[in-house]
C-alpha positions as CSV (number, residue, x, y, z in Angstrom):
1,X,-8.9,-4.9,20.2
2,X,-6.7,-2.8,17.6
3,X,-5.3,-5.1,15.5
4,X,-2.2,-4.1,13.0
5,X,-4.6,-3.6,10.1
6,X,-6.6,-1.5,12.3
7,X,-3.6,0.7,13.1
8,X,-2.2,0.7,9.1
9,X,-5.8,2.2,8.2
10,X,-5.8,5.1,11.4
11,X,-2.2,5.8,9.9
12,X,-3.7,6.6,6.6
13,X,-6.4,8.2,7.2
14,X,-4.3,10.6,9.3
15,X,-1.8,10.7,6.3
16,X,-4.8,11.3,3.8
17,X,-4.3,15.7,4.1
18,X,-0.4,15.2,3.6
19,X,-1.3,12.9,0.3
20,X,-3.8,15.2,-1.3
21,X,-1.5,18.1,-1.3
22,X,1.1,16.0,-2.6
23,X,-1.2,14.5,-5.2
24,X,-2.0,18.1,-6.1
25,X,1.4,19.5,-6.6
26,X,2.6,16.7,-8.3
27,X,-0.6,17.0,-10.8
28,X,-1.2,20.6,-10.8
29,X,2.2,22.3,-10.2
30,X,2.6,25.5,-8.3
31,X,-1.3,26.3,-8.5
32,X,-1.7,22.8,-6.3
33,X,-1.4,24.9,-3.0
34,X,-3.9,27.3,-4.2
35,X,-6.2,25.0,-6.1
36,X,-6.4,23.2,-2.0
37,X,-7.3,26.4,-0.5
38,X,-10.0,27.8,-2.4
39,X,-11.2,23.9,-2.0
40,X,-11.3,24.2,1.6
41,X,-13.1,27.7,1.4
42,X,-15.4,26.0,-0.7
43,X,-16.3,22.7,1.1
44,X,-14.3,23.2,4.2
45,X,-11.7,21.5,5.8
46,X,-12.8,17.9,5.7
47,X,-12.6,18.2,1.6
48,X,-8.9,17.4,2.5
49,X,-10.0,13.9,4.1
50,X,-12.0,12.8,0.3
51,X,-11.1,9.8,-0.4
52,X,-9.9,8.2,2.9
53,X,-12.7,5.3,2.9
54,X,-11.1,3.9,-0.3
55,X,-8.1,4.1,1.2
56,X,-8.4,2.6,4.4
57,X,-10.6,-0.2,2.2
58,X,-7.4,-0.6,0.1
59,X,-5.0,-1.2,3.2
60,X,-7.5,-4.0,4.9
61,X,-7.7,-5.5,1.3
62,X,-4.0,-5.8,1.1
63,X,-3.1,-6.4,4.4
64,X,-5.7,-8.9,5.8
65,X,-4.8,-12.0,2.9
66,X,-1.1,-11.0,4.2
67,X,-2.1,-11.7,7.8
68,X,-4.6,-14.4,7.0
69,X,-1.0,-16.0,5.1
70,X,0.9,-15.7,8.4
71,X,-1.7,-17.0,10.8
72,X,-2.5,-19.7,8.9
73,X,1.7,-20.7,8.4
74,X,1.6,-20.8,12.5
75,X,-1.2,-23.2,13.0
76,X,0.5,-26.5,13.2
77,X,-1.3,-29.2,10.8
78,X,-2.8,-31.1,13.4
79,X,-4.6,-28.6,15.2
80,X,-5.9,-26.8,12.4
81,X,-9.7,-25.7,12.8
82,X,-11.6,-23.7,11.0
83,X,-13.3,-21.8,13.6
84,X,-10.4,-21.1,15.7
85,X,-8.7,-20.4,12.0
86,X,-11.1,-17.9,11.5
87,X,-11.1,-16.1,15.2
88,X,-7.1,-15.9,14.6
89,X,-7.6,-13.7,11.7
90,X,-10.5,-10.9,12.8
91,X,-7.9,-10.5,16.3
């Protein structure tokens, strides 16, 4: 099941090309767009995707204690359980 964590981390690993150009304008100026092509000449076009696991492993680190927060808010007192606690959060 794709859970709203899931989707956050798809989402940036499909923004992770539009981010490293930025990220190389902003730090190398006009020479950013050609500093990015003569790296994908070099070590292709997935160069442009460096990066993306510590990315996606930044958004389930921030998101998931979010999440965990609001599941755990919904359980009523009385029926809390660990187990099913626990099953709320990975779904």
């Amino acid at each position: 099941m794709l859970t709203t964590p899931h989707s956050a981390a798809g989402f940036r690993i499909a923004l992770t090309p539009i981010d490293t150009l930025k990220t190389t304008l902003q730090t190398q100026g006009a020479r950013g767009t050609a500093i990015l092509r003569r790296r994908i000449k070099t070590d292709g076009i997935t160069s442009l995707w460096w990066g993306a696991i510590a990315t996606v492993l930044a958004t389930f680190v921030g998101n998931y204690p979010w999440f965990a927060t609001v599941c755990f808010s919904l359980l009523p007192l009385s029926s809390l359980q660990v187990p099913t606690y626990l099953l709320n959060i990975t779904m």
